[in-house]
MARNUDO-120462 format. One record per atom (N, C-alpha, C): x, y, z; atom name. Coordinates in nm, 2 decimals, padded with zeros to 4 digits. Each point is the difference from the previous one (the first is absolute). Layout:
BEGIN
SITE     c1     c2     c3 kolti
SITE      X      Y      Z    CA
...
***
This chain:
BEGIN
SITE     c1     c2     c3 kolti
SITE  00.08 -00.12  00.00     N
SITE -00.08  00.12  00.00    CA
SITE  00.09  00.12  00.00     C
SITE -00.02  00.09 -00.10     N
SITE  00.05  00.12 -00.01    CA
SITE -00.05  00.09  00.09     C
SITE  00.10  00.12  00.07     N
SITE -00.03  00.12  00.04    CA
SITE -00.08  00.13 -00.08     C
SITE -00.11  00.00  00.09     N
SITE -00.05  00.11 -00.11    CA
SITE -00.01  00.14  00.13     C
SITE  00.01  00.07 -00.08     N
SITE  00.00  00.17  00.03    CA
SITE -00.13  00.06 -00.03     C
SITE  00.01  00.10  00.11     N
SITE -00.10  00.06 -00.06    CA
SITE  00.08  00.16 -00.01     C
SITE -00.02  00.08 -00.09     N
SITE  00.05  00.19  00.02    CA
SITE -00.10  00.11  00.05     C
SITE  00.01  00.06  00.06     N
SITE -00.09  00.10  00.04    CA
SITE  00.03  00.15 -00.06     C
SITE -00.08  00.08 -00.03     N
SITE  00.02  00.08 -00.07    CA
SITE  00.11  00.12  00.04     C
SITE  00.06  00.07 -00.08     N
SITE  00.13  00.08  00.09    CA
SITE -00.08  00.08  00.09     C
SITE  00.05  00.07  00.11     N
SITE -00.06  00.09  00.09    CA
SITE  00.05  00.14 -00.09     C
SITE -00.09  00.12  00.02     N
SITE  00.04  00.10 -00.02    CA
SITE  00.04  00.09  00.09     C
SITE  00.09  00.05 -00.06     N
SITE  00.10  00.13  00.14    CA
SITE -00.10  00.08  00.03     C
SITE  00.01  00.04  00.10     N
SITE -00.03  00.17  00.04    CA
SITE  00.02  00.08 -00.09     C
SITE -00.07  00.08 -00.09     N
SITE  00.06  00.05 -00.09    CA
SITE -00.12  00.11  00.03     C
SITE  00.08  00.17  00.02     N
SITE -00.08  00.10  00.00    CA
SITE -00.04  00.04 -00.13     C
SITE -00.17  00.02  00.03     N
SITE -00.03  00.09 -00.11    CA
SITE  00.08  00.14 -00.05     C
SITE  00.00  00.05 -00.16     N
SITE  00.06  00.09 -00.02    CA
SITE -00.08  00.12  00.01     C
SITE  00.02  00.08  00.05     N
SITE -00.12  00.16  00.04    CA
SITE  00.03  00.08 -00.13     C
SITE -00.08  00.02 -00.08     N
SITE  00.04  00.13 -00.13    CA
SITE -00.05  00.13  00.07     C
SITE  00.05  00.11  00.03     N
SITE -00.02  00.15  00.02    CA
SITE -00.03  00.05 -00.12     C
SITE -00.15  00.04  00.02     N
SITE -00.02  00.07 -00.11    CA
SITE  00.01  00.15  00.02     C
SITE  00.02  00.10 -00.07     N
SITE  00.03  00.13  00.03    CA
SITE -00.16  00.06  00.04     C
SITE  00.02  00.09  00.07     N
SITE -00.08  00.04  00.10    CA
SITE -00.10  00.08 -00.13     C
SITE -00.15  00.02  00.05     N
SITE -00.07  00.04 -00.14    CA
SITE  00.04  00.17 -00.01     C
SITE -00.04  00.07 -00.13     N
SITE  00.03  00.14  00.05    CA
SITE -00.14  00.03  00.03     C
SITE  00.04  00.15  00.02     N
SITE -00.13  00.09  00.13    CA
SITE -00.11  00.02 -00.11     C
SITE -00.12 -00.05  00.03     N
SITE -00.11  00.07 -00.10    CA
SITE  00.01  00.15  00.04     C
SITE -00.04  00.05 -00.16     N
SITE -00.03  00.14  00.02    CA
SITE -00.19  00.07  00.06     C
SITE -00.05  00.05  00.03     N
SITE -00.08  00.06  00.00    CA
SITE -00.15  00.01 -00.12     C
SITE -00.05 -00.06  00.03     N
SITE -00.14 -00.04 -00.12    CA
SITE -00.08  00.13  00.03     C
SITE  00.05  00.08  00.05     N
SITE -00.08  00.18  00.06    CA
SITE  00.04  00.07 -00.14     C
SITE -00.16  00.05 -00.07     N
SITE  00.10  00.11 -00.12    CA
SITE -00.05  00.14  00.05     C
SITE  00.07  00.12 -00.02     N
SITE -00.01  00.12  00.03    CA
SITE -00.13  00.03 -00.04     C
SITE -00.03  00.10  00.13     N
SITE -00.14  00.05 -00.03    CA
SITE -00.04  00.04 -00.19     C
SITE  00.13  00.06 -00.02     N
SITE -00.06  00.10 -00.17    CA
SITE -00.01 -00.13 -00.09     C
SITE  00.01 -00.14  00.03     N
SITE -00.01 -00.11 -00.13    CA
SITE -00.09 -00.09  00.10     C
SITE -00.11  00.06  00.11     N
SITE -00.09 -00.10  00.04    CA
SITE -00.12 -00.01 -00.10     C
SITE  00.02  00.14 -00.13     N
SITE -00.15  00.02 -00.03    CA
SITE  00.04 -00.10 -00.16     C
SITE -00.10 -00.03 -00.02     N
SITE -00.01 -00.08 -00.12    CA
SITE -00.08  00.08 -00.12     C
SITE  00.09  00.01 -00.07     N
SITE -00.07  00.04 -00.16    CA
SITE -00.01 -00.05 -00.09     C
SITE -00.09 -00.07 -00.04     N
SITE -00.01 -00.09 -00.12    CA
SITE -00.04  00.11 -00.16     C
SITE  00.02  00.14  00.00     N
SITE -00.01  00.08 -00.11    CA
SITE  00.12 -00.04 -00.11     C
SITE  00.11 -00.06  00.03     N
SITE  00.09 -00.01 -00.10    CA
SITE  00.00 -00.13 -00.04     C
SITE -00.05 -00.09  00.04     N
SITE -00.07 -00.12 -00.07    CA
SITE -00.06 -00.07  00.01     C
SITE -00.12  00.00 -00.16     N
SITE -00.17 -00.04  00.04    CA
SITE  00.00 -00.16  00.04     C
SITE -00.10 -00.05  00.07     N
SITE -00.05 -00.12  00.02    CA
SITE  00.00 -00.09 -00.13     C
SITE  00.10 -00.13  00.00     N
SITE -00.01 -00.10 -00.11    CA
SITE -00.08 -00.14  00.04     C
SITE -00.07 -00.04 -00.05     N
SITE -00.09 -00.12  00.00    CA
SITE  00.09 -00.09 -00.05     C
SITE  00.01 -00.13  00.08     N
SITE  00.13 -00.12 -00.10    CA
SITE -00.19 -00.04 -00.09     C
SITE  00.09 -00.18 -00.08     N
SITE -00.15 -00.02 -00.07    CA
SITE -00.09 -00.04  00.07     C
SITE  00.08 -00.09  00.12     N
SITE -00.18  00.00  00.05    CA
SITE -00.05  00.07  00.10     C
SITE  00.05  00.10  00.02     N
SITE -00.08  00.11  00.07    CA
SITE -00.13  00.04 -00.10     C
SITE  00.07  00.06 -00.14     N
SITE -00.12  00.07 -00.11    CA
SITE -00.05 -00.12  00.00     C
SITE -00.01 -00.16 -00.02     N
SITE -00.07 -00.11  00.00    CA
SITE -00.11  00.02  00.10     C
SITE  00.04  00.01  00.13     N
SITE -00.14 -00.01  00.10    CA
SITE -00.05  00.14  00.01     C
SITE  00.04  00.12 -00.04     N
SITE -00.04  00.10  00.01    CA
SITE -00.12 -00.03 -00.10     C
SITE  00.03 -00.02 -00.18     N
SITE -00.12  00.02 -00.10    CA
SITE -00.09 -00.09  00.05     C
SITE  00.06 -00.15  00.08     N
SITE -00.11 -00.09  00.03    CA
SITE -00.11  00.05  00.09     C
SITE  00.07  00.06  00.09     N
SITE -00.07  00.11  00.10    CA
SITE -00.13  00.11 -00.06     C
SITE  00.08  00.07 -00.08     N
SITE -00.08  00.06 -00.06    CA
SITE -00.11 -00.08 -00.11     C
SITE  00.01 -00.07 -00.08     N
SITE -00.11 -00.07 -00.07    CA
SITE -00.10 -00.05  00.12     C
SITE  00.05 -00.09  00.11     N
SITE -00.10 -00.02  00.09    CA
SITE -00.11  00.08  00.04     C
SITE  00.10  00.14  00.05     N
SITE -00.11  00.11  00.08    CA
SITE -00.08  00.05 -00.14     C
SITE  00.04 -00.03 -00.12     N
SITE -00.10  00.06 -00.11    CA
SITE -00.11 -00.11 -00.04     C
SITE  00.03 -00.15  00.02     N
SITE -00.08 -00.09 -00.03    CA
SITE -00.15  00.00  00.13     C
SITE  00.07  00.01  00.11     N
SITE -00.10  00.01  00.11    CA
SITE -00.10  00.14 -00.01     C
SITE  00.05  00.11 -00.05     N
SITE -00.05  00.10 -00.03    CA
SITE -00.12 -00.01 -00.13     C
SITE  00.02 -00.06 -00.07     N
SITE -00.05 -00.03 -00.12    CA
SITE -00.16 -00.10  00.01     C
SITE  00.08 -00.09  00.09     N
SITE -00.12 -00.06  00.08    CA
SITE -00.10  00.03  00.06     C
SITE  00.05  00.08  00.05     N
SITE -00.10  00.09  00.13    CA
SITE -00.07  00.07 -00.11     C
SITE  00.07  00.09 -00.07     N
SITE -00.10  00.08 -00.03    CA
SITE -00.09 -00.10 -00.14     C
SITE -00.01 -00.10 -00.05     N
SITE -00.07 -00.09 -00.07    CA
SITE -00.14 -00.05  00.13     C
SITE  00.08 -00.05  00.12     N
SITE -00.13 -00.04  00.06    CA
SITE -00.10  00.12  00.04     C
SITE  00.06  00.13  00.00     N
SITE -00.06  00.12  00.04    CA
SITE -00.10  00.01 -00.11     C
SITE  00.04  00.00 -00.11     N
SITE -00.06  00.05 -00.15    CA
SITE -00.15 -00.15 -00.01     C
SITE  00.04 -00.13  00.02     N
SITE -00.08 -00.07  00.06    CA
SITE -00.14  00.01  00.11     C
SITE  00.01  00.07  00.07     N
SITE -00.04  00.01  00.10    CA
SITE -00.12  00.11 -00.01     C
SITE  00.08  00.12 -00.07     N
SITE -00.07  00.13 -00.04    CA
SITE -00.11 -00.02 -00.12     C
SITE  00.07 -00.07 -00.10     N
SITE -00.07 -00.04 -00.11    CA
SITE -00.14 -00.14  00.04     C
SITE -00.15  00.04 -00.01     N
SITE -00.04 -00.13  00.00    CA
SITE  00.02 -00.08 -00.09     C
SITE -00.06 -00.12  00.05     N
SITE  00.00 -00.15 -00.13    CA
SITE -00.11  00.01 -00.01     C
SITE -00.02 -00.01 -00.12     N
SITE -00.13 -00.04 -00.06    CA
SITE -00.01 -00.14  00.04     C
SITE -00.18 -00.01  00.05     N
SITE -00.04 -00.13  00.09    CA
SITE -00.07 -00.05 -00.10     C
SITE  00.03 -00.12 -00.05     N
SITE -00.05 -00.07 -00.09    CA
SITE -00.18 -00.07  00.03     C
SITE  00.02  00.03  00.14     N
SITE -00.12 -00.05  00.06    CA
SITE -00.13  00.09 -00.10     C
SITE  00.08  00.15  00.06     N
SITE -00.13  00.12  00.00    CA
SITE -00.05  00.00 -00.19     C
SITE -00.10 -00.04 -00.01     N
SITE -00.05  00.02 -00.14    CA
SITE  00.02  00.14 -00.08     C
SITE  00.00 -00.02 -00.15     N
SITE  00.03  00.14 -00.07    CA
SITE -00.14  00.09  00.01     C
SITE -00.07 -00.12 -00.05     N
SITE -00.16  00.07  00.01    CA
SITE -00.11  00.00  00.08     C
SITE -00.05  00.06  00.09     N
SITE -00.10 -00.02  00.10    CA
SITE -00.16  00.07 -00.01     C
SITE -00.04 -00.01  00.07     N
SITE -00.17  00.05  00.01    CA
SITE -00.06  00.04  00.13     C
SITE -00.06  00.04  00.03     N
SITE -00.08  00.03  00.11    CA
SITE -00.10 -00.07  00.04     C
SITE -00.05 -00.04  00.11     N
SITE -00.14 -00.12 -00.02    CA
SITE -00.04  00.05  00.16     C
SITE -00.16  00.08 -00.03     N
SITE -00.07 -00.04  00.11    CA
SITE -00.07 -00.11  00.10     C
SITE  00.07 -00.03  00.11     N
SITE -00.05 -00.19  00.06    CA
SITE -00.19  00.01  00.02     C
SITE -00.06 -00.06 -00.05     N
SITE -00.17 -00.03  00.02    CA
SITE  00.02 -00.05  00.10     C
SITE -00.13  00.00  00.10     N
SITE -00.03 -00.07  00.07    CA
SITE -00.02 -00.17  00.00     C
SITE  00.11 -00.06  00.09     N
SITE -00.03 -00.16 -00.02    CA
SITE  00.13 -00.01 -00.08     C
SITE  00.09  00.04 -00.13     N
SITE  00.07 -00.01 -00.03    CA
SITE  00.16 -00.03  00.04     C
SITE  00.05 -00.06 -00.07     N
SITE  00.14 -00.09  00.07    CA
SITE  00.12  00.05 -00.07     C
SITE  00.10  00.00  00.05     N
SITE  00.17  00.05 -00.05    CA
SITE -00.03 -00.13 -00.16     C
SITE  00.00 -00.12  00.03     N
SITE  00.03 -00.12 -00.10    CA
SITE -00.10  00.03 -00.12     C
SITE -00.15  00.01  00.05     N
SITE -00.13  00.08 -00.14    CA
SITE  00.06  00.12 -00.03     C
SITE  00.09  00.12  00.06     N
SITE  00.04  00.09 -00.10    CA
SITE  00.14 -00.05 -00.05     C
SITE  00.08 -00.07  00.02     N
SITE  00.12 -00.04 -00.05    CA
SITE -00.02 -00.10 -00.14     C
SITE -00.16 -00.08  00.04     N
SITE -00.01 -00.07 -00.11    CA
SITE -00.04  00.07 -00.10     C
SITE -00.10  00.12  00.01     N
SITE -00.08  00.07 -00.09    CA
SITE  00.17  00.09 -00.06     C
SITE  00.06  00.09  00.08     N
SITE  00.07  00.03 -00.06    CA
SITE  00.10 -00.02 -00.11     C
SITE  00.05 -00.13  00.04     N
SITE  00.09 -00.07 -00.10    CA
SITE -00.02 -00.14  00.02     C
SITE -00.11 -00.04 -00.15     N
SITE -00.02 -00.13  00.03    CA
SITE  00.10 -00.11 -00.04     C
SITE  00.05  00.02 -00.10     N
SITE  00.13 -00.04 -00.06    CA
SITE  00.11 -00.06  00.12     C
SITE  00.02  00.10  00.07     N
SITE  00.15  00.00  00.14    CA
SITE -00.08 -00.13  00.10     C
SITE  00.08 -00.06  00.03     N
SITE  00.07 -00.01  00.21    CA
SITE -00.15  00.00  00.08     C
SITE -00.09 -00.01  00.00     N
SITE -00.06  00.13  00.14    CA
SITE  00.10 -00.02  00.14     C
SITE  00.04 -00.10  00.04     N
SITE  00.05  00.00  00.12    CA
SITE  00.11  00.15 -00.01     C
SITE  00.08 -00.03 -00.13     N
SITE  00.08  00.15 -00.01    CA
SITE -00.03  00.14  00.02     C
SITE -00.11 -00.02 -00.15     N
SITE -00.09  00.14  00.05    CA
SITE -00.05  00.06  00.12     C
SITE -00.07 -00.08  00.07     N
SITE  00.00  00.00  00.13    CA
SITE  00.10  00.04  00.07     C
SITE  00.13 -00.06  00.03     N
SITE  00.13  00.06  00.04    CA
SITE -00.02  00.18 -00.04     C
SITE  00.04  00.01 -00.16     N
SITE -00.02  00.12 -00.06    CA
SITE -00.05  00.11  00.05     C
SITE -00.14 -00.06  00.01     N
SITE -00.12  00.13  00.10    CA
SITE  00.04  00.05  00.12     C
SITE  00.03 -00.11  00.04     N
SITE  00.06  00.00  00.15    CA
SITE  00.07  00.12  00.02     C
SITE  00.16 -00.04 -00.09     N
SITE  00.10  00.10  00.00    CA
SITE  00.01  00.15 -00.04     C
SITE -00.10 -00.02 -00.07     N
SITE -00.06  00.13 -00.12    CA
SITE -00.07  00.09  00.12     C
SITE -00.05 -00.06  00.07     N
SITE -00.12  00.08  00.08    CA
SITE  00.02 -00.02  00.16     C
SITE  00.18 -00.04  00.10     N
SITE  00.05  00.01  00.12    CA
SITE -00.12 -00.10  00.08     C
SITE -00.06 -00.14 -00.08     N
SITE -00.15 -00.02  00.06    CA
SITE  00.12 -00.15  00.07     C
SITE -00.06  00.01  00.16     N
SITE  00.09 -00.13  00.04    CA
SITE -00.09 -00.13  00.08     C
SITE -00.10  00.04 -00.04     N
SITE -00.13 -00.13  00.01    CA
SITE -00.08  00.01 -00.09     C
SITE -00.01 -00.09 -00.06     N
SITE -00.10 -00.03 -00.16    CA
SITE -00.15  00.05  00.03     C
SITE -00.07 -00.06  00.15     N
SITE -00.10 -00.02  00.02    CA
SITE -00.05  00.19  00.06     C
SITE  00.11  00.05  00.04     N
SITE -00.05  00.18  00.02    CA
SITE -00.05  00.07 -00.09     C
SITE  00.01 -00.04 -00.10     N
SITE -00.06  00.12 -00.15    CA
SITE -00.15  00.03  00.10     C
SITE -00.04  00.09 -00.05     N
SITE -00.14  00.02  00.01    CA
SITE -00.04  00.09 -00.12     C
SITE -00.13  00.00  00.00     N
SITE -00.09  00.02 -00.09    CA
SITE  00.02  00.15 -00.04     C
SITE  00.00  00.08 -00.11     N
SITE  00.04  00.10 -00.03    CA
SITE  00.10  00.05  00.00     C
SITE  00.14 -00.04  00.03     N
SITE  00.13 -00.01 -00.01    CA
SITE  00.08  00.03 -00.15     C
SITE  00.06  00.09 -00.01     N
SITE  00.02  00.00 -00.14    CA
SITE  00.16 -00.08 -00.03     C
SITE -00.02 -00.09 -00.06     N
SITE  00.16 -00.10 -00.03    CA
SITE  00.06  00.02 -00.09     C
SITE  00.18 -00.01 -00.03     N
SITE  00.07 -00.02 -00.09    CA
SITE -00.01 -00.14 -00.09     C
SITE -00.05  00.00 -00.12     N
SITE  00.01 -00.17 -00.01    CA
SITE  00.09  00.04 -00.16     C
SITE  00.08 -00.13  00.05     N
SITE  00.12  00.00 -00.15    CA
SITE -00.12 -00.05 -00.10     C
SITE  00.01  00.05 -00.16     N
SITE -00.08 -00.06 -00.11    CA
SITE  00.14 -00.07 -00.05     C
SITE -00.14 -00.17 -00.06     N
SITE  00.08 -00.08 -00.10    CA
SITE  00.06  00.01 -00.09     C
SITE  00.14 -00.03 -00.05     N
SITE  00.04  00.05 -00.15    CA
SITE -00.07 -00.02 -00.09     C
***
C-alpha cells in the first residue's frame, strides 16, 4: 500500500491593503448670481417649439376646434325643430256630437289609415290624455286621409 497525501491550499500572508489618496475636491464656487442678472429677459430670443411641441400644440388646437364645432351643431339642433313625422300635413276641424267617440271620428276622418293611429293622432293634435274626456261640442284637430 502506497502513501498518499493530501495538500492544503497555501495560506495567505497578511498582506495590507493599498490606500490610493485621491486629491482633495476643489471649493465650489457660489450658485448666488448678482442682483442686476437675477432678472430674466427673454426679448433677445423668441420661444422655439422642437417637432413635437408644434405636434401637440396643432393637435391641441384641432381638438379645442373639433369640440367647438360640436357644441355648436348640437346647439343649432336643438334651436332648429324636427319636423314630426307623426303631425299630419293636412288637417281639419271637427265639432264632437253628442254620444260621439275619438275611434267614430278617427274612422270618419280617414277611413283608409290605422284608426288605432289616428286616434293616437287626435290625441297628440289636441294635448287630449284620456280618450274617454272629449265631450260634446268640443272642437278637435283631426289629421285628413291622403
Amino acid at each position: 500500500m502506497g502513501v498518499t497525501t493530501t495538500t492544503r491550499p497555501a495560506r495567505r500572508r497578511n498582506v495590507r491593503p493599498t490606500v490610493v489618496r485621491l486629491p482633495a475636491p476643489e471649493r465650489v464656487r457660489s450658485c448666488a448670481l448678482a442682483p442686476e442678472e437675477r432678472t430674466l429677459d427673454f426679448s433677445e430670443r423668441p420661444v422655439q417649439l422642437t417637432r413635437r411641441g408644434r405636434l401637440v400644440l396643432a393637435l391641441g388646437v384641432a381638438v379645442v376646434a373639433a369640440v367647438l364645432i360640436a357644441l355648436a351643431g348640437l346647439a343649432a339642433l336643438k334651436i332648429a325643430p324636427a319636423a314630426d313625422a307623426s303631425v299630419p300635413e293636412r288637417t281639419a276641424t271637427v265639432m264632437v256630437e253628442p254620444g260621439q267617440t275619438l275611434w267614430q271620428i278617427a274612422k270618419r276622418a280617414a277611413p283608409s289609415e290605422d284608426v288605432r293611429a289616428t286616434v293616437d293622432q287626435i290625441m297628440r293634435l289636441n294635448g287630449i290624455k284620456d280618450a274617454g274626456a272629449v265631450e260634446a261640442g268640443t272642437e278637435l284637430r283631426v289629421p285628413l286621409s291622403r
